[in-house]
C-alpha positions in Angstrom: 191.3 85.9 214.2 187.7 84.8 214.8 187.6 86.1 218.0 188.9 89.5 216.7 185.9 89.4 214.1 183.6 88.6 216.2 184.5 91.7 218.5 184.4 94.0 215.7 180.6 92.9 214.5 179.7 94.2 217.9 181.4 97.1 217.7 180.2 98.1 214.5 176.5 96.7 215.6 177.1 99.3 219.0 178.2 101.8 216.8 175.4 101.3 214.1 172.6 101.1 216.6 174.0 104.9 218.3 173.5 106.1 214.2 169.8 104.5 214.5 169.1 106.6 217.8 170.7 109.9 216.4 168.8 109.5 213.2 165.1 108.4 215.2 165.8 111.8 217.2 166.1 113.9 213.3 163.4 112.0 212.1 160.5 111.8 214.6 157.9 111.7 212.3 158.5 108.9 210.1 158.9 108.8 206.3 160.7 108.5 203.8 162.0 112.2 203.1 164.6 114.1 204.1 167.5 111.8 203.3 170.1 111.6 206.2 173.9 112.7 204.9 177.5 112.5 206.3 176.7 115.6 207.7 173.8 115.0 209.7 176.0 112.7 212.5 178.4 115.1 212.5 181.7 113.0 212.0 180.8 110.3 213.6 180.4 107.9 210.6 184.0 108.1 209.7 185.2 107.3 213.6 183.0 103.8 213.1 186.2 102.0 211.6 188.7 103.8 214.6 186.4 102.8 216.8 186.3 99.1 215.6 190.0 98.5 215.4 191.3 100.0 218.0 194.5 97.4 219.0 193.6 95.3 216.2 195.0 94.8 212.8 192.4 93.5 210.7 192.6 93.5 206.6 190.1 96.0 204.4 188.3 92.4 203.8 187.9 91.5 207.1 186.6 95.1 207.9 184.2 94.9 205.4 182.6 91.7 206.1 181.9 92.4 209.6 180.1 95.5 208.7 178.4 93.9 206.3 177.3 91.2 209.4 176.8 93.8 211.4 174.1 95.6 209.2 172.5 92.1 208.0 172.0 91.1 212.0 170.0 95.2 212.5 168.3 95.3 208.9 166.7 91.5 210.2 165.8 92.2 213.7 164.0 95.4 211.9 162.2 93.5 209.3 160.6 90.6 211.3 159.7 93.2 214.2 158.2 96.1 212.2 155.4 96.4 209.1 156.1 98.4 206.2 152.9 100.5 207.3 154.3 101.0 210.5 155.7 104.9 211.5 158.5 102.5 212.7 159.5 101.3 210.0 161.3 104.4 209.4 164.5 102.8 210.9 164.8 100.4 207.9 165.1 103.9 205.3 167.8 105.3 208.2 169.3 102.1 207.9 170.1 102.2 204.1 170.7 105.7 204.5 173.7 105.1 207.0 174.6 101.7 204.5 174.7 104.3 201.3 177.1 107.0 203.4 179.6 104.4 204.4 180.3 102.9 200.9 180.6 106.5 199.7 183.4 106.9 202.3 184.4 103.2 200.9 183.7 102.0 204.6 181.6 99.1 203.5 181.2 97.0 200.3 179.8 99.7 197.7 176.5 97.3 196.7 176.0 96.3 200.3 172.8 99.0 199.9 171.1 97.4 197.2 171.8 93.8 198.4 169.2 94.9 201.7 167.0 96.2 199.0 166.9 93.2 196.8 165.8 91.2 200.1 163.5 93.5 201.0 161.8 93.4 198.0 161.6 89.4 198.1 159.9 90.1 201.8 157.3 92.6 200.9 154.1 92.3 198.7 153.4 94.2 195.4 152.2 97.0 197.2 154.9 97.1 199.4 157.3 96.7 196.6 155.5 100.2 195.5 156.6 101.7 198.9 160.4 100.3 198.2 160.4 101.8 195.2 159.1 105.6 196.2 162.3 105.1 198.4 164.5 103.6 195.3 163.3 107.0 193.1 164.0 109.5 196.1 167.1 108.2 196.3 168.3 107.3 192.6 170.4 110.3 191.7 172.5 109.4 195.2 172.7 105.8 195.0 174.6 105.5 191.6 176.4 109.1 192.3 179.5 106.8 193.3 180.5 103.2 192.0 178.0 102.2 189.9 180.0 99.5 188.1 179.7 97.4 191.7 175.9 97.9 192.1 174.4 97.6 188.3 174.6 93.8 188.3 172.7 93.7 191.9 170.5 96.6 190.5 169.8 94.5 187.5 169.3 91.1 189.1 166.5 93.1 191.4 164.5 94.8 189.0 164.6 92.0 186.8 163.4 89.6 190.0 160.6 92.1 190.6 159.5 92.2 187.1 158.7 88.8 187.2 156.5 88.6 190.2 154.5 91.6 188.5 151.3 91.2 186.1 151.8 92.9 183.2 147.8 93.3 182.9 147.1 94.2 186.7 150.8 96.3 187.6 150.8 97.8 184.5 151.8 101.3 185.8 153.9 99.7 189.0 156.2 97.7 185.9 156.8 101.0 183.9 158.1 102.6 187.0 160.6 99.6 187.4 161.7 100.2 184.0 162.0 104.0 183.9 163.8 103.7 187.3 166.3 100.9 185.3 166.3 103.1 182.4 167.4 106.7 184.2 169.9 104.7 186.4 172.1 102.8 183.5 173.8 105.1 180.9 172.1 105.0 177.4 175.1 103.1 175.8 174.8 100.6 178.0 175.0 96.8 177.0 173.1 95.1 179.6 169.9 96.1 177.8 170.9 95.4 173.9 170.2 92.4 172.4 173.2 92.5 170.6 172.7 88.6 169.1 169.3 89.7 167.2 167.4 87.0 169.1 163.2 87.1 168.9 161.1 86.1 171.4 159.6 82.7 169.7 158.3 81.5 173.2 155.5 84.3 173.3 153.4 81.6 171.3 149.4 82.5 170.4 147.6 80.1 171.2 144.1 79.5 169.1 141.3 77.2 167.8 143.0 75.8 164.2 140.0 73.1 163.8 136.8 74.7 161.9 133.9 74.8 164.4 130.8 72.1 163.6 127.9 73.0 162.5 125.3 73.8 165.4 122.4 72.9 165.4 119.4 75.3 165.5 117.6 75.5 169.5 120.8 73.9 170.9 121.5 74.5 174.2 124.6 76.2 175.5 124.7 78.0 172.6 126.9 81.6 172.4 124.5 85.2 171.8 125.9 87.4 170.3 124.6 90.2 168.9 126.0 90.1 165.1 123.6 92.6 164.1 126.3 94.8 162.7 127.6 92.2 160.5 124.8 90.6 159.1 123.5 90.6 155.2 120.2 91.1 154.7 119.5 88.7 151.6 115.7 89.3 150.2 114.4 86.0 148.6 111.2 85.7 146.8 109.8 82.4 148.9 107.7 82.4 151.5 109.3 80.1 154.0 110.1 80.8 157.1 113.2 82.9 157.8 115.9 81.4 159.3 116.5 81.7 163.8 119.9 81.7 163.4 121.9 84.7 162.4 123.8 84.8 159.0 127.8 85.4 158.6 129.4 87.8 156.4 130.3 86.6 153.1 128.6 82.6 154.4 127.0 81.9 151.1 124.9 78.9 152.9 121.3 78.5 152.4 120.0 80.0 155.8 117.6 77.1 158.0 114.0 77.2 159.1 113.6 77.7 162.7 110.5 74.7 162.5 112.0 72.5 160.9 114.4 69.5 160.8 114.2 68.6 157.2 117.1 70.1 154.8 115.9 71.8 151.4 118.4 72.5 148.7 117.3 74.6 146.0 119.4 75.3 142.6 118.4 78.1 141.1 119.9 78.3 137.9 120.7 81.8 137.7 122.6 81.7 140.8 125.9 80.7 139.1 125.7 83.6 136.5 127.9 85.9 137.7 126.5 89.3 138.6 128.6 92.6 137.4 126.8 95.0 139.4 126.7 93.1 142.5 128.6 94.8 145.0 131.7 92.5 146.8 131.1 91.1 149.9 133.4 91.5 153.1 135.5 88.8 153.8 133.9 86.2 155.8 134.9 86.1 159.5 135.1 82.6 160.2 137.7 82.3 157.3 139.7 85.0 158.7 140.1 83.7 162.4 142.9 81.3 161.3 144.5 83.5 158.5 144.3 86.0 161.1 145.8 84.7 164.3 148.4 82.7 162.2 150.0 85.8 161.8 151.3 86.4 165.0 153.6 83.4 164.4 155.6 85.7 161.7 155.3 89.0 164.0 157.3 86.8 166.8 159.5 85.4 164.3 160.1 87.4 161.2 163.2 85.5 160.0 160.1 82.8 158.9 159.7 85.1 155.4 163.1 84.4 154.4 160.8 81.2 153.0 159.2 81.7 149.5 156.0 80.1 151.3 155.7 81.5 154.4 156.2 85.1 152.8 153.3 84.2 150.1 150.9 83.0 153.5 152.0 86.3 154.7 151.2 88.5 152.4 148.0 86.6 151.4 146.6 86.9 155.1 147.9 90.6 155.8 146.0 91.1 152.4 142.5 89.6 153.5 143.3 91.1 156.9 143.3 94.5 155.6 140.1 94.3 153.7 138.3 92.6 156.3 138.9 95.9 158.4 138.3 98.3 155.6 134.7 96.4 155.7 134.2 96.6 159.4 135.1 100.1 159.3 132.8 101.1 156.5 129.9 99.2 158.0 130.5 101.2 160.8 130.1 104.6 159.0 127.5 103.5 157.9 125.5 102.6 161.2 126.9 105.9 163.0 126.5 107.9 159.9 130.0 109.8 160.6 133.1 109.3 158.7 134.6 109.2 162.1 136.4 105.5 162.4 137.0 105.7 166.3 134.0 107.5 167.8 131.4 106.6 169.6 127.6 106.3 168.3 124.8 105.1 170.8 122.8 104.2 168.1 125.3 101.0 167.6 123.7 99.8 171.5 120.6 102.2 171.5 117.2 102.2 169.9 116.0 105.7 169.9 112.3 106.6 169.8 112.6 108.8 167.1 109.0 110.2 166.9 109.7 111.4 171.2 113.0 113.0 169.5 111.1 115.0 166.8 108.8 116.5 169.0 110.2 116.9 172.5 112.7 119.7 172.5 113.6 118.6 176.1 114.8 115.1 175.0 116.7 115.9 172.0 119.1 117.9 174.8 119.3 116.0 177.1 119.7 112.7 174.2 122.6 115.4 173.3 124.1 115.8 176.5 124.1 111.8 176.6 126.2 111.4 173.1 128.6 113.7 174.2 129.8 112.0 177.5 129.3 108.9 175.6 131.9 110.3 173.0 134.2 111.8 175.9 133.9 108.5 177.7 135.0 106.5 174.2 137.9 108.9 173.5 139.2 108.3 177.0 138.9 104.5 176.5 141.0 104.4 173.2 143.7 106.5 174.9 144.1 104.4 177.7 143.3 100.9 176.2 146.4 98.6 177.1 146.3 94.5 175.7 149.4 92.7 177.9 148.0 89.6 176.0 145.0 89.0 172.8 141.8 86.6 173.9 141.7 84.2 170.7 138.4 82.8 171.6 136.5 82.3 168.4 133.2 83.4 170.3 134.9 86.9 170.3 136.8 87.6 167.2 134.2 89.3 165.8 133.5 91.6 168.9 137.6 92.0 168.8 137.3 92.9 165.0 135.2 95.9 165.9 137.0 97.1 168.5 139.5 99.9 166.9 141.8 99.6 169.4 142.5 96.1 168.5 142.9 96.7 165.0 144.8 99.8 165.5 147.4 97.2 167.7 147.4 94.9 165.0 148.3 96.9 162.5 151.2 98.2 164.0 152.8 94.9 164.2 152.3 94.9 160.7 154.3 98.2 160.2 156.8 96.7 162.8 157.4 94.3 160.3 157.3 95.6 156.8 160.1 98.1 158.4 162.4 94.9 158.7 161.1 93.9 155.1 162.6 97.0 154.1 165.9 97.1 155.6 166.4 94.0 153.7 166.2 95.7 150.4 169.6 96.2 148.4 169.5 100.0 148.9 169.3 99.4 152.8 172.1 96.8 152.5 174.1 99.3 150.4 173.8 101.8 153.3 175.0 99.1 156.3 178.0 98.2 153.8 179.3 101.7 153.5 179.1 102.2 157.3 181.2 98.8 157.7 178.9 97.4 160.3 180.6 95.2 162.7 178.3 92.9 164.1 177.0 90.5 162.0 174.4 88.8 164.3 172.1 91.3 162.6 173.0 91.4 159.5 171.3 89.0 156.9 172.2 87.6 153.8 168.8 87.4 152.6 167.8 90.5 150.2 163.7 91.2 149.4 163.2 91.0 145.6 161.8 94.0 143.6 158.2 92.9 143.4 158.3 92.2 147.0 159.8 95.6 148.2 156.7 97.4 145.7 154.0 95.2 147.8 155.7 96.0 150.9 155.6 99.9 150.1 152.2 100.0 148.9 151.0 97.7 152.2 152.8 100.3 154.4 151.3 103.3 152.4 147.5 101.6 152.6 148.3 100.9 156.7 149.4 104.7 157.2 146.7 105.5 155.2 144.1 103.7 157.5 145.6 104.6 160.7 145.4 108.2 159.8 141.7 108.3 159.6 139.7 109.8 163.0 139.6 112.4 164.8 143.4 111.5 166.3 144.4 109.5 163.9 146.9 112.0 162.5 148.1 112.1 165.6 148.4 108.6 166.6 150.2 107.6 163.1 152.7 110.4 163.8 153.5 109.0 167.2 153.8 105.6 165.7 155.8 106.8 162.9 158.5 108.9 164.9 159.1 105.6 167.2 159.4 104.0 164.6 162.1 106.2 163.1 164.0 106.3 165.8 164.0 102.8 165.7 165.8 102.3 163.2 168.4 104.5 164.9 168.9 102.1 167.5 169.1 99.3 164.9 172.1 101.1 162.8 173.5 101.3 166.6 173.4 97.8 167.1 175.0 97.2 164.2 178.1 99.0 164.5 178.8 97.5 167.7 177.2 99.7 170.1 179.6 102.1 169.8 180.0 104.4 173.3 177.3 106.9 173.0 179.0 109.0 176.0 182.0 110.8 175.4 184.9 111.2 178.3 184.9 114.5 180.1 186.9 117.2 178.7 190.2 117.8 180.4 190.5 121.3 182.6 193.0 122.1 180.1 191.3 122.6 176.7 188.8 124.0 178.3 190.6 126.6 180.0 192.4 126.6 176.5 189.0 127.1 174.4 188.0 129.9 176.7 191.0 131.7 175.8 190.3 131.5 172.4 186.8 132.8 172.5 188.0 135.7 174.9 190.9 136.4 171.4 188.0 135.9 169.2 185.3 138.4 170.9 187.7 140.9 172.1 187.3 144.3 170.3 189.5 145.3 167.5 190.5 148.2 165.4 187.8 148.8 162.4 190.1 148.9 159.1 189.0 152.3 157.3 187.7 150.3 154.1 187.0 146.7 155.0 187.3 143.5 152.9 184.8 143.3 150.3 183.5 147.3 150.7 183.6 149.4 147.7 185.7 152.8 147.5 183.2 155.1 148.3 186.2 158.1 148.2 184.1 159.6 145.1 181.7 160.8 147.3 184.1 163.2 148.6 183.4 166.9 147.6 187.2 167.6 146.7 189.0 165.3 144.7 192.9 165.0 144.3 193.5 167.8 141.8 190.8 170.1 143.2 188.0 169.5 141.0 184.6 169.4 142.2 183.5 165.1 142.8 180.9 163.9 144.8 177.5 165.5 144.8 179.2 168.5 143.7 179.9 166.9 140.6 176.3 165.4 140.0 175.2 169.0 140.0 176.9 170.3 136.8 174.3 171.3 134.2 175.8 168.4 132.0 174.4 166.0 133.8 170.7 167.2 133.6 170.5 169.3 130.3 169.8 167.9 126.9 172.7 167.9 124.6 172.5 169.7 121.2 171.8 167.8 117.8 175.2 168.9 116.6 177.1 167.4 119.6 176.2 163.8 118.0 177.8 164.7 114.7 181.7 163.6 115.3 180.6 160.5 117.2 178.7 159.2 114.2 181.5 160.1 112.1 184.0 158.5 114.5 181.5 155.3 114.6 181.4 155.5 110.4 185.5 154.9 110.8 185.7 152.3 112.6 183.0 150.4 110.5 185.2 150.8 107.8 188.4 149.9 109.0 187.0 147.2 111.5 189.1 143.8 110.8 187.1 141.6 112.0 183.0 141.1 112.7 183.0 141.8 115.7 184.5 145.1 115.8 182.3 145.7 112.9 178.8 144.7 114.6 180.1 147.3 118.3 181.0 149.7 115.8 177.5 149.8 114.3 175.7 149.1 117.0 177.1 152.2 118.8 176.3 154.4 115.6 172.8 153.0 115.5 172.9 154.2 119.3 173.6 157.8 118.6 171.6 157.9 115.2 168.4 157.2 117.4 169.4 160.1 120.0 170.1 162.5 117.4 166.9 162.5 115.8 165.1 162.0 118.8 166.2 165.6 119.4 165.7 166.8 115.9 162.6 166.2 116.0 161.5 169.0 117.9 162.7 172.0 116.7 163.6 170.3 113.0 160.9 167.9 111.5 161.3 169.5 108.5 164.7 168.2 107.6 164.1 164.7 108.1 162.5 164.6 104.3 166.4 165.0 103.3 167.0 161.9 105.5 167.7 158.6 103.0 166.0 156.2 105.6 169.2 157.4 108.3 171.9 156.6 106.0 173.1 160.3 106.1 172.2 162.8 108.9 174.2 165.6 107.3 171.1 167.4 106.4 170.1 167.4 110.4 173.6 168.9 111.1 174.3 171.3 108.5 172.6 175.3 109.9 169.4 176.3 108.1 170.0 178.5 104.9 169.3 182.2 105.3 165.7 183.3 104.9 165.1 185.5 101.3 164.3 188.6 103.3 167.8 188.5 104.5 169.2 187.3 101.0 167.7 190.5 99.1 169.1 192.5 102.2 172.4 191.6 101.1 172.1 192.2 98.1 170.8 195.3 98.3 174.0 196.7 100.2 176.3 195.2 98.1 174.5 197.5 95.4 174.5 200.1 97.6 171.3 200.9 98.4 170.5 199.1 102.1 171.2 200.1 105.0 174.9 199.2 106.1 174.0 197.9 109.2 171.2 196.0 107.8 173.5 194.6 105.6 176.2 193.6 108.5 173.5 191.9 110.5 172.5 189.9 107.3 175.9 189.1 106.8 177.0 188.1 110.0 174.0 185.4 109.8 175.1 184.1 106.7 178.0 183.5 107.8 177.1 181.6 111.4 177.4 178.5 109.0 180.7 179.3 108.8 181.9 179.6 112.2 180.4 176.1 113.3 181.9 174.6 110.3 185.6 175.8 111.5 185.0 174.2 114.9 183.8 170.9 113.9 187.2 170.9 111.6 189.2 172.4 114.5 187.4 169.3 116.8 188.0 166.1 114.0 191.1 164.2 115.1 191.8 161.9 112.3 193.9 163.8 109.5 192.3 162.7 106.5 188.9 163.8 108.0 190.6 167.4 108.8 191.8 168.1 105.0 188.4 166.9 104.1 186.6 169.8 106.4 188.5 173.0 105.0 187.2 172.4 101.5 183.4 171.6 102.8 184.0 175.0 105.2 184.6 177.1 101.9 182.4 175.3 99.8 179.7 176.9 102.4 181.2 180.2 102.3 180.7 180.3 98.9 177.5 178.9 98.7 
């Protein structure tokens, strides 16, 4: 049996080393691109295993690990002969070319390609690694194409090798690409990158100077300059020693030294210890804050440490004094610049101007322009590509690192960081994880923020958001910071469920082809109903309705519809209105009774009061209208016509015409009878009809 190995290592080496050639004579020039396929040997990977066991019978585990011997024995002879700057070195990228097409075919072990590029990475430098890796992002969509559960442990175990050999402050850019490459290649479900137990990093420790500094002495050698300028505070005093060589901290309430002098002087002034309304507050004093200040990095890498009545009071005390003491710096350097601009750039913080050659010279106030500008430019560019893998806690340069926006821009989004966890601690947040039954408990803590706590925590977070929006970007930046954030907290509900799959299984050929069917029945034309659901009749329109009478716009012609009625026509409406008052039952028959007399009342003399103002003197403040319907007496003329022919001595056809108009009363009389419907109303209009044929 190890005889019959050992043959089929050299076959599969001969056979191998005939793919190196082939692929040397596609390739002439080097590089890394085009990728070599199955179809560029033209069948002659898959007749490697025929080839190899020709009168043998060797098991799929045998076969396997003499290719994998085979390929080990070429990929090492190419490595120690070759450099990775070499045109040569080509055959290496063939290599794991041929290496990925045989564990597609499942001739070889499927992570047999990334075990030769884990040890080439261990064999190659960082920038070499960089070269691996444009090979590793060429070929990314290919390599995890096909059995990826066999290669992500190798894949991680590389990556996670490499990371370690890299400077996070040097390989910045070279560590992100290891990460996005990890990142595209596992799903976004995936486990391997969840912390799923909630641990914290506690080793990243930061590391500063807890013991007060002594006292130096003035002239002392070795002694740190640094220009403190911007944080000094000029205190005027009414003696006329000598002022004091060394420079004076913010908010150091210390009697400043003579520079000649050895000898100490204390002076009480007795006024000193009134307090002073008007006095304006001084910033916070920067020697008290570097402990306060570095201490809290202690509770960013371990939040769990404000579960502790103690620690949280520390905490908020320092994040407290921390904020103010960069409210200060920040307004001290608004004032210097003289812009409201937090994060720009003034030369006149580093530059002494000659003011007087500025004034005068048009020439230098252009080119002193020109200069601000790039300045500016150069300053903007900084911030945006400002990176910290680690803080420098010397004391010497706290107070350069306190005016430095950057830094307290970084600080202060630890701070949000952790007043988000604050917050998902309160019993509305809790309330929320308890509906959604969350499974895993590693993340779930007992420990809820009291009521006074989650106010300070909202206000902090308001005041933070507040500051971090000032600037000429800082709308910008905070809205970056707060949509990570947001999404965060995403990830964080994730993680408590479980880590539920985020990838659903494909959809079987079936429903698809079932669903397609369905949306072919849905959009497929159809009969339009002749009146559809929910569309009024519009049938009246028609010019010809079902008993021939005239509808539609015909009928909105008829002179009914656009002529004034007559004052008489309201007369049996009002009396049918006055009838059902009176015999109403109840209130409300009685009040839509009256109301729809009171409705024709007001039309009726509305048109009597054109042709008949006269009569509305007989009108008892419209509690009768009879006097508007009832026709107008004859004239006298007419009278003393009539009765001249019924003596006989008028004209007879005088006398008819006379007659005839006396009588018109009559006539309209007869038809309102002939028109009343109730029968009580139409014996009543026979004796009013001859009452006026008497009269």
């Amino acid at each position: 049996m190890a005889i019959a190995r050992i043959s089929s290592v050299h076959a599969f080496t001969d056979s191998l080393k005939e793919l190196l050639d082939r692929s040397w004579r596609i390739k002439p020039n080097g590089g890394i691109e085009p990728a070599l396929a199955s179809a560029s040997f033209s069948g002659d990977v898959e007749n490697i295993a025929k080839r190899a066991n020709v009168g043998r019978s060797v098991t799929a585990q045998d076969h396997y690990a003499a290719l994998e011997t085979a390929c080990r024995n070429i990929f090492y002879n190419l490595l120690a002969s070759t450099s990775i700057e070499d045109g040569s070195f080509v055959q290496i990228w063939n290599l794991l070319d041929i290496v990925t097409v045989l564990s597609d075919v499942q001739l070889c072990e499927p992570g047999l390609v990334f075990w030769l590029v884990e040890e080439l990475l261990d064999s190659q430098t960082i920038d070499g690694c960089k070269v691996v890796f444009d090979y590793l992002d060429s070929r990314r969509e290919r390599l995890i194409a096909k059995h990826f559960k066999q290669k992500q442990l190798i894949i991680l175990r590389a990556c996670n090798e490499l990371l370690r050999r890299l400077s996070r402050a040097e390989d910045t850019v070279f560590c992100g690409r290891v990460f996005i490459f990890m990142f595209q290649s596992f799903p976004l479900g995936d486990r391997s990158s969840v912390n799923l137990r909630g641990e914290y990093h506690m080793e990243n420790v930061t590391v500063f100077d807890k013991d007060p500094p002594p006292r130096e002495i003035n002239g002392s050698e070795g002694a740190m300059e640094v220009d403190q300028e911007h944080n000094a505070v000029e205190k005027p005093e009414k003696s006329t020693e000598a002022p004091s060589s060394t420079p004076q901290l913010p908010g150091d309430t210390s009697t400043p030294q003579p520079a000649d002098s050895a000898t100490k002087f204390v002076k009480f002034d007795a006024q000193a210890d009134k307090p002073k309304e008007s006095e304006p507050e001084l910033e916070p004093d920067t020697e008290t804050l570097y402990p306060i200040f570095w201490s809290l990095q202690d509770t960013f890498s371990q939040p769990t440490r404000l579960f502790d009545s103690e620690s949280f009071s520390s905490f908020k005390s320092g994040l407290d004094f921390t904020l103010r003491k960069f409210k200060a710096v920040q307004q001290h350097q608004q004032s210097r610049s003289g812009t409201s601009n937090l994060f720009s750039y003034s030369p006149s913080q580093t530059v002494k101007r000659n003011r007087s050659n500025l004034e005068t010279d048009p020439q230098q106030q252009q080119k002193r322009a020109r200069l601000d500008s790039d300045q500016q430019q150069q300053q903007q560019q900084r911030l945006a590509t400002s990176f910290n893998p680690r803080y420098l806690t010397s004391r010497d340069l706290f107070s350069l690192e306190l005016s430095d926006p950057t830094f307290r821009r970084h600080i202060l989004v630890q701070a949000l960081i952790l007043i988000d966890f604050l917050l998902s601690l309160t019993p509305r947040a809790k309330r929320k994880l308890e509906e959604k039954k969350a499974s895993n408990k590693s993340v779930l803590y007992s420990y809820t923020l009291a009521d006074d706590h989650v106010k300070w925590a909202t206000a902090t977070r308001a005041e933070i958001a507040t500051y971090l929006q000032q600037g000429q970007e800082g709308k910008f930046y905070y809205r970056m910071v707060d949509t990570v954030l947001s999404r965060d907290k995403n990830w964080v509900h994730w993680k408590a469920d479980g880590c539920p799959l985020i990838s659903q299984p494909p959809i079987p050929p079936a429903s698809v082809l079932e669903s397609q069917k369905g949306a072919a029945k849905a959009c497929a034309p159809r009969r339009i109903r002749p009146t559809p659901l929910g569309s009024l009749d519009l049938s009246f329109l028609s010019n010809i309705g079902d008993k021939g009478q005239a509808q539609g716009l015909e009928a909105l012609k008829k002179p009914e519809r656009y002529t004034l009625p007559k004052v008489e026509d309201y007369k049996v409406p009002i009396m049918e209105d006055e009838f059902d008052i009176e015999m109403a039952k109840t209130e409300e028959e009685k009040e839509t009774a009256g109301t729809a007399k009171a409705s024709k009342m007001w039309r009726a003399l509305r048109l009597a009061s054109k042709n008949r103002m006269n009569m509305f003197d007989k009108i008892e403040d419209g509690k009768d209208l009879g006097a508007l319907f009832d026709p107008p007496p004859p004239s006298p003329a007419k009278m003393a016509e009539v009765d001249n022919y019924m003596d006989g001595k008028g004209n007879e056809a005088e006398a008819k015409g006379a007659q005839e108009e006396a009588t018109e009363g009559k006539e309209v009389m007869k038809e309102e009878v002939n028109g009343v419907k109730d029968p009580e109303m139409a014996g009543i209009m026979p004796i009013a009809v001859e009452s006026a044929q008497v009269i």
